[in-house]
Structure formats: C-alpha cells, structure tokens
VOGU-3710 file (C-alpha; in Angstrom, 3 decimals, decimal comma):
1> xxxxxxxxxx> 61,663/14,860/31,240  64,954/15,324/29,313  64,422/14,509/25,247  61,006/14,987/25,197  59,996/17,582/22,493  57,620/20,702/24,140  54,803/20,998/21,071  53,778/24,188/22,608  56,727/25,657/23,104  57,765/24,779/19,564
11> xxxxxxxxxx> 54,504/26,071/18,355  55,216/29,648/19,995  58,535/29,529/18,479  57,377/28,962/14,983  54,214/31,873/15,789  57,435/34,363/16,969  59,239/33,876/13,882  56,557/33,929/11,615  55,324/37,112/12,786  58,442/38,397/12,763
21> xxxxxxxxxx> 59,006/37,571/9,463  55,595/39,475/7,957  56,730/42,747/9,551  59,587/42,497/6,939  57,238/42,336/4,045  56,698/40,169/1,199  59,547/40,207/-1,159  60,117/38,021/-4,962  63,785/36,929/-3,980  66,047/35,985/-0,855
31> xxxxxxxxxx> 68,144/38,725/-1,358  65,728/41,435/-1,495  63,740/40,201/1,256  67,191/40,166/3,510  67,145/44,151/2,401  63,954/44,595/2,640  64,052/43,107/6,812  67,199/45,292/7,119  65,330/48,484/5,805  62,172/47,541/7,698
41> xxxxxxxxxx> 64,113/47,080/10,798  66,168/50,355/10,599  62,789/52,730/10,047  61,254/50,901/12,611  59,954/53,224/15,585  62,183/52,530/18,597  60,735/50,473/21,793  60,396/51,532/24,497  58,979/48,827/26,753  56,801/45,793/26,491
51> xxxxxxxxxx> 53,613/45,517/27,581  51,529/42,803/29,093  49,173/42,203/26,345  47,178/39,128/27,740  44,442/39,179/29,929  45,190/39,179/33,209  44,881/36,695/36,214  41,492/35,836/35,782  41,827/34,237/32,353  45,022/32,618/33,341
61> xxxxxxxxxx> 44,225/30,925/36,641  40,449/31,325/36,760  39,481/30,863/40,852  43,129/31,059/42,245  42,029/33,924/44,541  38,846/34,783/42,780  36,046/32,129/44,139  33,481/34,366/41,894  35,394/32,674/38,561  35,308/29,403/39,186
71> xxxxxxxxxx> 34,673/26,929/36,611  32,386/24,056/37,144  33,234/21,878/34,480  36,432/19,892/34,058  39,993/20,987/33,497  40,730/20,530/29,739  44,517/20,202/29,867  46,509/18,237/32,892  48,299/20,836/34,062  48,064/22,722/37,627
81> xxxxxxxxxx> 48,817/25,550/39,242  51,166/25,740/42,126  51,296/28,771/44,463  53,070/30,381/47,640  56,418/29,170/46,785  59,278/30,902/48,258  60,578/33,729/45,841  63,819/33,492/47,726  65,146/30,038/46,243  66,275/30,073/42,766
91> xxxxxxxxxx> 63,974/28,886/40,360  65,980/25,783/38,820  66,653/24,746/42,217  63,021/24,900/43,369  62,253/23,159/39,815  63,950/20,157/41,246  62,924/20,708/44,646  59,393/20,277/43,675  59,755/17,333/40,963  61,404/15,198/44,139
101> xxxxxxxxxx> 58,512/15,783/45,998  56,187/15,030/43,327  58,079/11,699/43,146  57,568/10,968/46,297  53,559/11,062/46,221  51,231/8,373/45,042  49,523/9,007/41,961  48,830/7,061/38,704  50,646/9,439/35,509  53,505/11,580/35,336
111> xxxxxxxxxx> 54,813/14,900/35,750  56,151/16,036/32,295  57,382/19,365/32,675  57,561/22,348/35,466  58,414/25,384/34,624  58,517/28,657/36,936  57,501/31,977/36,451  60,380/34,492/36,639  60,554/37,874/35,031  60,746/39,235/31,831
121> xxxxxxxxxx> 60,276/42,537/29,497  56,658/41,886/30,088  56,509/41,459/33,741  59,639/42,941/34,991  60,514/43,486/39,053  58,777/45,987/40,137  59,354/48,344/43,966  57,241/45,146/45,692  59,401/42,509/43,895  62,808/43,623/45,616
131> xxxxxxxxxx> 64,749/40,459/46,657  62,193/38,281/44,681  64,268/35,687/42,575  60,889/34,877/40,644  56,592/35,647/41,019  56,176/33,199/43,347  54,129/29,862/41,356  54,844/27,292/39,067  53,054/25,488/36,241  53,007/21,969/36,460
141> xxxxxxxxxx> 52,334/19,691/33,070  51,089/16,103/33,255  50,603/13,349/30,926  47,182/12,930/31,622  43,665/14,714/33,197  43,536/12,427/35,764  47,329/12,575/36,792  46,976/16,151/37,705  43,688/16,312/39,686  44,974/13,349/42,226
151> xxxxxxxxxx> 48,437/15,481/42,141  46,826/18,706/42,496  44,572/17,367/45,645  47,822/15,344/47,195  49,827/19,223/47,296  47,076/21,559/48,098  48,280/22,473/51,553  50,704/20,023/51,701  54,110/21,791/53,023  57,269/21,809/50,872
161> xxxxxxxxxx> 60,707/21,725/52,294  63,098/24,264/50,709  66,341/26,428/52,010  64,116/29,222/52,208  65,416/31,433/54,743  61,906/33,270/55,136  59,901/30,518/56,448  60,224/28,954/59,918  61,837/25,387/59,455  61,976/25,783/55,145
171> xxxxxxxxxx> 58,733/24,321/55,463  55,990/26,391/53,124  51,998/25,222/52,873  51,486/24,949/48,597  48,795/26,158/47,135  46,889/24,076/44,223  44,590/24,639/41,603  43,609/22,677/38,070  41,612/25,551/36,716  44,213/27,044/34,271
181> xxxxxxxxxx> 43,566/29,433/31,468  44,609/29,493/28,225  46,442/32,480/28,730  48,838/31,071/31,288  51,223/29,765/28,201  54,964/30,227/27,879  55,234/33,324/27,455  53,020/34,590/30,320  55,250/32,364/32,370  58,714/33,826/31,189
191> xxxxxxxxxx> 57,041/37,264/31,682  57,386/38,067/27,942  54,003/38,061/27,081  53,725/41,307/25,432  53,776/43,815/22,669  56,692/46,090/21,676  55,011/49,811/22,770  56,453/52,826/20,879  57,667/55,348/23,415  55,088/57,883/24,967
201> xxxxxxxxxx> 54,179/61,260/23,373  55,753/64,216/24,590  53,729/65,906/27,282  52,169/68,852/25,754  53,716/72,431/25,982  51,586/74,787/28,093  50,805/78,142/25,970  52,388/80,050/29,668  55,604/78,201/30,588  55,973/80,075/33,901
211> xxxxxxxxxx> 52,645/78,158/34,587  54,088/74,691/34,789  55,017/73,824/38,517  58,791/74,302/38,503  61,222/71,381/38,788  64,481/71,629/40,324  65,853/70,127/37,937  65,619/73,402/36,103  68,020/75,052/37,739  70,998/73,952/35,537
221> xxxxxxxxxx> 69,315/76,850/33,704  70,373/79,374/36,130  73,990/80,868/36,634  75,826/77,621/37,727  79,666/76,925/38,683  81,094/73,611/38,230  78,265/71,543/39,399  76,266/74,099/42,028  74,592/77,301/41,779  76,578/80,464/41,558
231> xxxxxxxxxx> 77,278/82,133/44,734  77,441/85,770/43,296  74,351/85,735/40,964  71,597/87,714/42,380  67,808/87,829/41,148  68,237/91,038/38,883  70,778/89,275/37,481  68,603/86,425/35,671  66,710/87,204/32,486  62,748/87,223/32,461
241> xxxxxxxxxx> 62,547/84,000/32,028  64,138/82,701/34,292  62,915/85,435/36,695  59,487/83,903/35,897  60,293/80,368/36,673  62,001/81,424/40,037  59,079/83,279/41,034  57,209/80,306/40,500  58,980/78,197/42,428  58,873/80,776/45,304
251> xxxxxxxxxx> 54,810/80,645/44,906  55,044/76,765/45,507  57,670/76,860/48,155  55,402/76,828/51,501  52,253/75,259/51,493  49,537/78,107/51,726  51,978/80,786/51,822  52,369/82,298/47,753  53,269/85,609/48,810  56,902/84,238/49,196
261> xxxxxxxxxx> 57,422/85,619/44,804  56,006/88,861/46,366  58,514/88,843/49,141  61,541/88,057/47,792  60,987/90,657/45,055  60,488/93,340/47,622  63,653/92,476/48,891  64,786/92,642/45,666  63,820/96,568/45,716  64,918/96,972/49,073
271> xxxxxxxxxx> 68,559/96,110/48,694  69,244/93,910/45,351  72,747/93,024/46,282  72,380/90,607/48,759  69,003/88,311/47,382  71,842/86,078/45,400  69,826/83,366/43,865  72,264/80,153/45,813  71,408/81,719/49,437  67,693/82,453/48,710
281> xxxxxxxxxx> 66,735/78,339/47,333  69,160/77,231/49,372  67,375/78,748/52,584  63,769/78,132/51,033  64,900/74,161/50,700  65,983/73,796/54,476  63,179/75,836/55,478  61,027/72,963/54,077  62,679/70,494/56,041  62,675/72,668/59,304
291> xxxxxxxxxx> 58,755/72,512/58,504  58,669/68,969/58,101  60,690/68,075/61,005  58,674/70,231/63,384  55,529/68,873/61,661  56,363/65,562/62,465  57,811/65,627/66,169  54,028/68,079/66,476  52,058/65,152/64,823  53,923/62,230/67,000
301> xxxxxxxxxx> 52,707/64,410/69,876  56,261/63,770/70,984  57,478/67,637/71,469  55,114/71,333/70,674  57,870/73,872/69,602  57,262/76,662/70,974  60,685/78,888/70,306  63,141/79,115/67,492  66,346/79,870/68,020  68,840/80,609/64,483
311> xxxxxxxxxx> 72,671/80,356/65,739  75,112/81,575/63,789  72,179/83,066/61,613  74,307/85,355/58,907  71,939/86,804/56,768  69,013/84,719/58,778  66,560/83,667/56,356  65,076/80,803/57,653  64,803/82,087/60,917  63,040/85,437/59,088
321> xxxxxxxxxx> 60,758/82,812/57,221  60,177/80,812/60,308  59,204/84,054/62,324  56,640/84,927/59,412  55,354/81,136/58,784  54,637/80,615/62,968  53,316/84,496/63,917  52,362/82,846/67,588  56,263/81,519/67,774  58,911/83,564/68,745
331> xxxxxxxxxx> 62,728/83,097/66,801  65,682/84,712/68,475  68,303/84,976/65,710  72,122/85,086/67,189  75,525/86,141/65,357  78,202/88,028/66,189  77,425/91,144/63,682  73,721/92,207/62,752  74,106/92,208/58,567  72,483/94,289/56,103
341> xxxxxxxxxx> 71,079/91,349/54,515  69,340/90,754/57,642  67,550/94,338/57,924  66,268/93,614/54,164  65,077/90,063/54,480  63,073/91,090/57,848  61,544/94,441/56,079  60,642/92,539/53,047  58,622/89,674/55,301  57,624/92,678/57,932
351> xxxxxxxxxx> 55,543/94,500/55,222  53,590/91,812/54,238  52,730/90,784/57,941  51,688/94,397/58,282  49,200/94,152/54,938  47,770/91,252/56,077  46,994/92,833/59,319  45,937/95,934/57,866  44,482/94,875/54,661  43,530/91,530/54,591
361> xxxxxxxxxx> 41,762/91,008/51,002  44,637/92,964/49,156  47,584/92,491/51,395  49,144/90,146/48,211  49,464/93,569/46,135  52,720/94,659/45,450  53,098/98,537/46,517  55,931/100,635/45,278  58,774/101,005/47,768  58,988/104,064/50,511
371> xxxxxxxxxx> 62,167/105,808/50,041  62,228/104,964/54,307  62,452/101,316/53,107  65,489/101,256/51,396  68,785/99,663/52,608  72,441/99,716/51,574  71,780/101,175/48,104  74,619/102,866/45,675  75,207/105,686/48,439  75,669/103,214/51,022
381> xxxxxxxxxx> 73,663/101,882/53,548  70,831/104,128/54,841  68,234/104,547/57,734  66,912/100,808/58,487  63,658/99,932/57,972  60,619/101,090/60,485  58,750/97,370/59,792  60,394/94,413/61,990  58,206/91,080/62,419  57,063/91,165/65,934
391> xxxxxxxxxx> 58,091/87,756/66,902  61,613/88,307/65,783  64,607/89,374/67,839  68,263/89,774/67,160  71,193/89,263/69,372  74,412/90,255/68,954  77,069/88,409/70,478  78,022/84,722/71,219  76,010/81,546/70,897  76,672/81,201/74,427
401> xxxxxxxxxx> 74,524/84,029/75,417  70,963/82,859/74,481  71,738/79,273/76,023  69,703/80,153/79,271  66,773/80,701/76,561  66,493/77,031/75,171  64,731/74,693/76,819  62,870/71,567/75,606  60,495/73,122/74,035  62,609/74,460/71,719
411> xxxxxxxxxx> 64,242/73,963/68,505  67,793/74,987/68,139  69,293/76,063/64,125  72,310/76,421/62,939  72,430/76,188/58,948  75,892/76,225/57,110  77,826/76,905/60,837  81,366/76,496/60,670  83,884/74,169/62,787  83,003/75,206/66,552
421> xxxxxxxxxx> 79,537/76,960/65,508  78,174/74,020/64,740  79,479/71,916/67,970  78,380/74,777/70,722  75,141/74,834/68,974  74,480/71,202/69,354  76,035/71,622/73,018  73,057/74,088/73,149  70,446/72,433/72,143  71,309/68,755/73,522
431> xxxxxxxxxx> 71,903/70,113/77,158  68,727/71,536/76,809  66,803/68,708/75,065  65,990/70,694/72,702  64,932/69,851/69,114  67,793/70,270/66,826  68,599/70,962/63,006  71,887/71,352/61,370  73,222/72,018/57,985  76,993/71,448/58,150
441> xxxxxxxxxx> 79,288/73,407/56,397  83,004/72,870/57,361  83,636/70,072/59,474  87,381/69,721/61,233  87,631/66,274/61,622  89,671/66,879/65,164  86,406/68,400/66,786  84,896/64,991/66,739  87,434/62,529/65,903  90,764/63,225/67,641
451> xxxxxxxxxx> 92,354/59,938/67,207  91,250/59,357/63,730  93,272/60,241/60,429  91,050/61,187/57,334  93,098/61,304/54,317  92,972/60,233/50,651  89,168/61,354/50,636  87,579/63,236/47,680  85,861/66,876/48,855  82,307/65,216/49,056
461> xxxxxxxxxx> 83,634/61,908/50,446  84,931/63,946/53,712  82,094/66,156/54,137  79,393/62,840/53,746  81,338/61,165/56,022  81,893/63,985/58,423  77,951/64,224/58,362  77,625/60,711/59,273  79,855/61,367/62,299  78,247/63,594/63,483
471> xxxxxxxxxx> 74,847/62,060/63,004  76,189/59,393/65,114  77,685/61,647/67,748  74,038/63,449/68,424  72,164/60,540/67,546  70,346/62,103/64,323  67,107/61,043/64,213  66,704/62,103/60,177  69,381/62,566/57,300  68,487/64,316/54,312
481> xxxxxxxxxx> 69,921/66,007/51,114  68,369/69,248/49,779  69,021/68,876/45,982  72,758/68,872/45,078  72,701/71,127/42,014  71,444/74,117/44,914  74,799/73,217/47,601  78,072/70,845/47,580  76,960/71,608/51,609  73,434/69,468/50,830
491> xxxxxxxxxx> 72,785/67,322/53,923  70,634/68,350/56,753  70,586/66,310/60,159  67,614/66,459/62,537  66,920/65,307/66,077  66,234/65,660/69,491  62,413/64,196/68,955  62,134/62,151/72,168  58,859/60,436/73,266  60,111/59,017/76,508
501> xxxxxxxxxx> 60,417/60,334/79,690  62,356/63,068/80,735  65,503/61,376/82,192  64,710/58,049/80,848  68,133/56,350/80,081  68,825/52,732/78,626  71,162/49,960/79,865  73,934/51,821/78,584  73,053/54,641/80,191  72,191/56,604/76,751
511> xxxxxxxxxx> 68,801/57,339/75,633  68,496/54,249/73,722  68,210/53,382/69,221  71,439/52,743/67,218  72,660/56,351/67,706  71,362/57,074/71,169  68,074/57,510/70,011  64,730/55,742/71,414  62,460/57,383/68,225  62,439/56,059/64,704
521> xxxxxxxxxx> 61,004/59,126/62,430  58,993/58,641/59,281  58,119/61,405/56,646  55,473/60,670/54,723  53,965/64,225/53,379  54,605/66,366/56,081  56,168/69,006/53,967  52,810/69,497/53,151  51,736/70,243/56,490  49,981/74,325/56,880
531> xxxxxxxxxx> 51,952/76,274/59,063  50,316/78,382/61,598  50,014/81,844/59,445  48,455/79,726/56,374  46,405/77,293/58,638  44,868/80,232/60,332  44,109/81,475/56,607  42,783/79,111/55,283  40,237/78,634/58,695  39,354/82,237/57,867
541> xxxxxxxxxx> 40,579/82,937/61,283  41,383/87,033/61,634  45,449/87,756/60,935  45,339/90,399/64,137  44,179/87,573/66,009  47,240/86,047/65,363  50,041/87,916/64,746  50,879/89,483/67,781  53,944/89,826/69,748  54,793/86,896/72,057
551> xxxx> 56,986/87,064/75,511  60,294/87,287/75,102  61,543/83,848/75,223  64,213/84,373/77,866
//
C-alpha cells in the first residue's frame, strides 16, 4: 500500500551504506574522511562482475521444487511465494494484475506489498532468459501469518488472467508456497544480491607458446592488408614464430589428420612461391565446412557422397585435401589450365599417402626433398612430380565437360568461382541433385537479378546480399562465414541435402521449405567428425587396405 514505510527495505538501505562507509576507513574529521573515501575509492581494484553471494534456492524457497526440504513447522513471516508467472508481461503491470486478483478472493488480512523478481548485477539474463522481462515469481507480503496461508491455499493452482501472449486464453495455473527463506530478501529479489568480484587472473603463460591450441584470432599477427590477410605473403615469408603458430594450427585443422604441418611444409620445399599464407587457411577453413556438411547429410542418412567434383579448382586445394582425407572417394578437379600450384599441392599430399602405405609407424617423418620432386623453382618450372594421389584426376577444359559425371551421389565445389563459374556449377550440380557447396567470389548482380538495380551499397553490403540471393535462388540449406580476418569473400552456402523422394515436389511444384527446400540442417559438432583416412587410423585398419584407386567416376 502507498505511504506505508518498508522496515526491511529501510534496514538494507541503512546495512548498504554503512558498509559502504567502513571501506572508506575511520577518519578524526569530515573533511579528511571525504579524502580519505575519495583515495580509498580511486586505489580500489576494479569490478568486474557481481556475484550471487547467498545461498541458493533451497534456503530461499525451501520445498518450491525440492519436496526433500520441506519444513514441517510453521511459516515465521506472512509472506508467500508465487510461481509460473508469465515472464512476458512487464513486471509493474503483472504487480497490479495480481493485487486485483488478490482483491477479489476471500480472506481475513491484507496484502501489503508484492514485489517481482527481475534482474540485476547479481542475477543478470542469461542465453535461457532471452525475451524474459523478469525470473518468473513474485513475493507476496501480508499483514499477518494467517492472511497468507488462506491466500497462499486460495492461488495454488488457481489460474491468473494476464495479456500473456504465450499461454492459450492469458490464463496461467499459479504456483504457491509459504515456506520462504530468509535469504529470499530484497536484494535476492532485485537480483543484486551479491559481492563486487575483482576481475579473474590472467591465464597462465605456457613455458612453449607454439603449444597453446591456436586461435584465429591470432592472425592479426600475420602479414595483413586493411582488414584481411595478405594475398602475396607466403609461409617462408613469416618469422619462426609465427611459422610455429601456423604449423600449429595446421596440426589441429582436421580431426585425426596432424600431418597437415608436415604437408604444407613439404610444399613449402617443393615450390615456396605459391603456399601464400591467405590461400592455404583460407582453403583449410572451407575444407572444414565441406567436412561438416558431408558429415551431416552422411549422419541424416539423407545422401552417401560418393564423388567430389572441384569446378573452377585454380590451385585445387580442397579438392587435393578432400582426395587425401576420403582415400575410398574419388575428386575430379576441373579448370581451364592445369597450374603449378596444383602439381605441388598434389606431390606434397601424394608423398605422405605413399609413407603411410609404405611405412606406416614412421610415415609422419619429414624426409629431405628428391631433386625429382621439385617444381617451378628459380630456373623455372621443372619435370613434375612422379607421386599423384590415386583418387585424384584433373581435367582440363570447361565445367561443362564433367557434367555427365555428377549424379546424386555427388557433391559438386566451386570455391571463390567468378560470375558464370559459379552459376554453371550450380546448374551442374542442381540438375543432377547433387550436393552442393559454394564460396562466392564476384557476384554480377544481372546473372540473378535482371530487373533489379543495386546501388548505393558498401563492398560487403553487395556481396552479403548477393549471397543471400543466391541462397534463395538454390534454396541453401546452410549459410556460414569462415572467419573474416582470413577473406572479405567469407560466406559459404551449402545444399542439395534432400531426404524425400526422388521427384517429390510440393504444391508449388518446388521441393518444398522457405527456399525450396524440404530439410532443415543442424550442426552441432560435426566438424569433429573422422574422415575416412583418420577413422580407418584410428580403427587400426591397414592404410593399403584403403587407399587404393577407385573407378573413374565417369
């Protein structure tokens, strides 16, 4: 009731201040104790957060979902404990909300206060508390004992009508209870009932840096333009350290694979010039998503991949690293010139394949390199290299010319295609049914929106929205962004991962979903997931068993 004076809350007040006031210190005169808080509060240590220092649910509403604390004796105080109100109506409205229906009942006393609990410092909104306007229960005060335990059994389960829009009606079933700690006061129910934390210690500093897992965040270390990685820095052009922390990161990259530090740094030997540090993460980060979308569709039982196919492959590093990661696969890589790069990337990844095979228990070993091995060096480009993965092949030509190959067991690539690259590869792969993955690069806006203008848009702005179109256009299934500091060409679009029918078609005559689509995807760890040549390892299943040489996919 308005005007009446809260003793409690007046008592908490005076507790705050006083204890706010000893932190100062004790001082002879007004002035010097002013200085002396002003000092005080200057060397303080700096907060960080505030934590709940009370203790916990089961001194504050002993029973309310835990039978096992149950008192037997009387409550001392007349209050109760509301619960299951709707977090979606505001607090002060659902203050008056529930004083009206108190009104309304039949009881001898009177409701003196009700006060919600929202957040605070102490209990601040957490992931689960997203659209929550407060925690959900209120504390109701009473003039007398017997006052709250008739009003306490007249609401438990009674319904209360509110403008909640989550419950059928606005009608919600409350939930009572008169056992009430002593630790649900004020400021457990503003959600400040806690103590000022200094911030956490510094994790510690291991004695071998290049130990630590690496974090992409450390590539603003690394030869950067504006806001990306260089495109012309290569790996003999980084210092030691950083050297060290790439290889790590290479060690991590696939699941049960380490030998990728190894591989990269033969490559390094075999032709230096073209393992520039942007092209190398930038491949090992879509590879990862290649993995995880095949993982997936494989784990929905919705498609088994059984060919690869890298359009418009340039140097063709994923599809080298997919050709090494599934041995029992086979990737067809397509462009219109075979590249040096190429030649290197598939040497570096062949000789390893060929240790394994040969020499299974040292095939990690780094070997010097054969003066055979060596490609486009200082003199120019020389013989190419003996050792090819078996389950790789390289066509030269159009796109066009490996289309008879896909089918729906396939899953179609093209990473950073240009313009028309990137539409006859999707042409490819959706007249096929094929899986799909694209990383756009250039985008003219004609190729999919001929009677649309796009104008007064930022370089990112265009190229997000371009991605969206064309998400929409091959009803994308998943969207996601390899880190931004690696590519301003970050966003990778997946689909193709039917688990319908083959010629199953809505109303519409699509294939059904928002964007055509009848299959909602979720990732959950599948990056994780062993591919075949580290599954079989770690089964301790023989590499010749494995790596063999499948039919040619066409």
């Amino acid at each position: 009731c308005e005007g009446r004076v809260d003793l409690t809350a007046v008592a908490s007040d005076v507790h705050e201040r006083t204890r706010r006031a000893g932190d100062v210190g004790e001082t002879n005169a007004s002035s010097s104790a002013a200085a002396g808080a002003s000092a005080s509060t200057s060397a303080a240590p700096r907060v960080y957060k505030k934590v709940f220092s009370g203790v916990g649910w089961r001194a504050a509403a002993p029973g309310f979902g835990n039978p096992e604390d149950k008192r037997d004796d009387a409550p001392r105080r007349p209050r109760i404990l509301v619960g299951n109100l709707p977090t979606d109506v505001d607090p002060d409205e659902l203050v008056d909300i529930i004083e009206a229906h108190c009104e309304s009942l039949d009881y001898d006393g009177e409701l003196r206060r009700t006060q919600m609990a929202v957040f605070g410092p102490a209990r601040p909104k957490l992931k689960r508390d997203r659209g929550r306007l407060h925690r959900g229960f209120a504390l109701l005060t009473f003039d007398t004992v017997a006052a709250a335990l008739s009003c306490a059994a007249l609401l438990d389960g009674a319904d209360l009508r509110t403008p909640s829009k989550k419950t059928e009606g606005g009608l919600r079933p409350m939930k009572c209870t008169t056992e009430v700690g002593d630790a649900m006061d004020d400021r457990f129910m503003d959600g400040t009932q806690g103590e000022d934390a200094p911030p956490p210690p510094p994790p510690p500093v291991p004695d071998d840096p290049s130990a630590a897992p690496f974090s992409l965040s450390e590539l603003r270390r690394f030869p950067m333009r504006s806001n990306c990685l260089s495109t012309h820095a290569t790996l003999e052009d980084l210092d030691p350290a950083l050297r060290d922390r790439l290889a790590r990161y290479f060690r991590d990259a696939c699941e049960g694979l380490p030998e990728f530090a190894g591989v990269f740094a033969r490559a390094e030997r075999l032709a230096g010039k073209y393992t520039r540090v942007k092209e190398i993460v930038e491949s090992v980060e879509a590879f990862k998503v290649v993995v995880s979308f095949v993982a997936t569709c494989e784990r929905t039982g919705a498609r088994k991949v059984r060919k690869f196919f890298d359009l418009a492959c340039g140097h063709g590093l994923v599809g080298i690293m997919l050709a090494y990661a599934y041995p029992d696969r086979a990737v067809m890589a397509c462009d219109r010139k075979r590249r040096e790069s190429f030649e290197a990337f598939d040497a570096a990844f062949a000789h390893f394949a060929s240790r394994e095979e040969n020499s299974p228990a040292t095939f990690h070993d780094e070997r010097e390199v054969e003066p055979e091995d060596v490609v486009g060096g200082a003199a120019g480009p020389s013989r190419v290299p003996s050792r090819r993965l078996p389950n790789l092949e390289f066509v030269e030509g159009e796109l066009d010319v490996l289309a008879p190959c896909v089918d729906s067991n396939s899953l179609v690539l093209a990473l950073h295609g240009c313009n028309e690259a990137n539409k006859d590869s999707m042409r490819i792969a959706t007249s096929a049914s094929a899986l799909w993955c694209v990383m756009p690069c250039c985008i003219r806006a004609n190729l999919y929106l001929p009677n649309c203008t796009v104008s007064k848009m930022t370089d990112d702005q265009r190229y997000a929205f371009m991605c969206g179109v064309m998400a929409c256009e091959y009803g994308a299934q998943m969207a996601r962004c390899i880190d931004r500091r690696i590519t301003n060409r970050a966003v990778v679009l997946c689909g193709g991962c039917e688990d319908r029918a083959e010629g199953d078609v809505d109303e519409g005559g699509g294939t059904g979903g928002p964007f055509g689509t009848s299959t909602k995807l979720r990732f959950y760890s599948d990056h994780k997931h062993l591919v075949t040549r580290a599954r079989r390892r770690k089964d301790g299943t023989s590499a010749v068993a494995f790596v063999s040489n499948p039919s040619n996919p066409c």
